[in-house]
C-alpha positions as CSV (number, residue, x, y, z in Angstrom):
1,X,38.3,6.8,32.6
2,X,37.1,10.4,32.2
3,X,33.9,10.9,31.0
4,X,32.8,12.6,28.0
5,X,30.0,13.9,25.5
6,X,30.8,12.6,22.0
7,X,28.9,15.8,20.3
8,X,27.4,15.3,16.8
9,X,29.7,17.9,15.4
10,X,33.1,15.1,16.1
11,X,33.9,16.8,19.4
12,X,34.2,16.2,23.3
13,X,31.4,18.9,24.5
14,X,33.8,18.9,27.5
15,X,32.7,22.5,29.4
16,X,31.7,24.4,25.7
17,X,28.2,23.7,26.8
18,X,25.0,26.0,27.6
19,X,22.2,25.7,30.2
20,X,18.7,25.1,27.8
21,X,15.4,23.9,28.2
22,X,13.3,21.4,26.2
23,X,10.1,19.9,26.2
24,X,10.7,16.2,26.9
25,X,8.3,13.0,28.7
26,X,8.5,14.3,32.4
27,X,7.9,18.5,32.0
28,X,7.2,20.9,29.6
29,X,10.7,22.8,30.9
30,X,13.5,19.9,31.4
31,X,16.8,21.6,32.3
32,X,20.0,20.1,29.8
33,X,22.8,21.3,28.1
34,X,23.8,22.3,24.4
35,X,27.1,22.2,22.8
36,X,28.7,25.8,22.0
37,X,30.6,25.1,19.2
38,X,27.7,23.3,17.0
39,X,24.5,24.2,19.5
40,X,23.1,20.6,19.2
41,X,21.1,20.3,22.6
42,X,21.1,17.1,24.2
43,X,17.8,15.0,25.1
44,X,19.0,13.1,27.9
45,X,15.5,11.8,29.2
46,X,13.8,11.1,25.9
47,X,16.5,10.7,23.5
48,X,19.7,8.6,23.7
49,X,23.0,9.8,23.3
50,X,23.8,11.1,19.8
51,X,25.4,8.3,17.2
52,X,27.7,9.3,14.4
53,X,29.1,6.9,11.8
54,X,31.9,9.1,10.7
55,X,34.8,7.8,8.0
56,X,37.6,6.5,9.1
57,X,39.5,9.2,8.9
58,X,37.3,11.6,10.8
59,X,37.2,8.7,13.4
60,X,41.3,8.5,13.4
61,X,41.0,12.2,14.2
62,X,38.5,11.3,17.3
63,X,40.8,9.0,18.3
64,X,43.6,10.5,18.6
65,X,41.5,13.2,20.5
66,X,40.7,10.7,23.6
67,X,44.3,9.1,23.2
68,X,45.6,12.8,24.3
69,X,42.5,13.4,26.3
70,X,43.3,10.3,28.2
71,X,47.2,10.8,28.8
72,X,48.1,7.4,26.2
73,X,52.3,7.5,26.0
74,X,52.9,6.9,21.7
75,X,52.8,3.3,22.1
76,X,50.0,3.0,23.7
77,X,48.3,5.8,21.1
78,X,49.3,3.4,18.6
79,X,48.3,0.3,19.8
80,X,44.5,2.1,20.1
81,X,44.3,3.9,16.7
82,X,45.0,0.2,15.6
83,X,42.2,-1.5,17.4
84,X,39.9,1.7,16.7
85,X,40.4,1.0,12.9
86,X,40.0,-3.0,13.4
87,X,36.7,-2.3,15.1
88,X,35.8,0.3,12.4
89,X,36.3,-2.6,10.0
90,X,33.4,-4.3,11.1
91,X,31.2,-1.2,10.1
92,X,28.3,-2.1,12.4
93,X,29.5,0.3,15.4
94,X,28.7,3.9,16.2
95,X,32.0,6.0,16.8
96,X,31.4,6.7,20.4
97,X,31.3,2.7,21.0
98,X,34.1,1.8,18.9
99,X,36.4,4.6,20.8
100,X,35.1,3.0,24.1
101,X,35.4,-0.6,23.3
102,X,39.1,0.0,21.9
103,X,40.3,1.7,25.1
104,X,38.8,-1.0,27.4
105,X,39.8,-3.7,24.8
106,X,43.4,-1.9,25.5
107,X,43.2,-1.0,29.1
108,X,42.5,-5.3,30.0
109,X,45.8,-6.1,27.8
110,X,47.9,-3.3,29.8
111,X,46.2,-4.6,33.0
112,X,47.3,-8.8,32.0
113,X,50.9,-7.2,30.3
114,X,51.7,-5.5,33.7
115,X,50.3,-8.5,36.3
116,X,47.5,-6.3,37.3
């Protein structure tokens, strides 16, 4: 899987970033990156990712983002929209864990469907 930034904003950061530095724990100039589009600059030492809760909507939208990010044929798009709404259901999981946990919930059924 590739990896990705899950920006605050509701988009992949994916090479719209900026060089910046912060004040964090271990310097008073700690080199990290922004996002371009929304200029949210990332904490990686002190802070943790960022978490959004977004609607399901907005997170269908997300979704389908990684599903074409990540090559998924329709089927496959479908099947992870579905478990990405099931897991939304439960309402006690940021959208950056819930798109995760779907596409490994779905890659471990492709990989037992196909004898992997």
């Amino acid at each position: 899987m590739k990896k990705s930034v899950l920006c605050e904003c509701g988009d992949f950061i994916e090479g719209s970033t900026f060089k910046a530095y912060i004040e964090t724990s271990i310097g008073p100039s700690t080199p990290t990156v922004g996002h371009t589009k929304c200029g949210l600059i990332f904490d990686f030492v002190d802070g943790h990712m960022p978490k959004t809760y977004s609607s399901k909507k907005q997170l269908k939208i997300l979704a389908q983002k990684f599903a074409v990010k990540n090559d998924m044929d329709s089927e496959m798009s479908g099947k992870y929209l579905l478990e990405v709404d099931r897991l939304k259901s439960h309402g006690n999981m940021s959208d950056i864990d819930i798109l995760i946990s779907a596409y490994r919930k779905l890659m471990r059924n492709e990989d037992t469907y196909f004898g992997r």
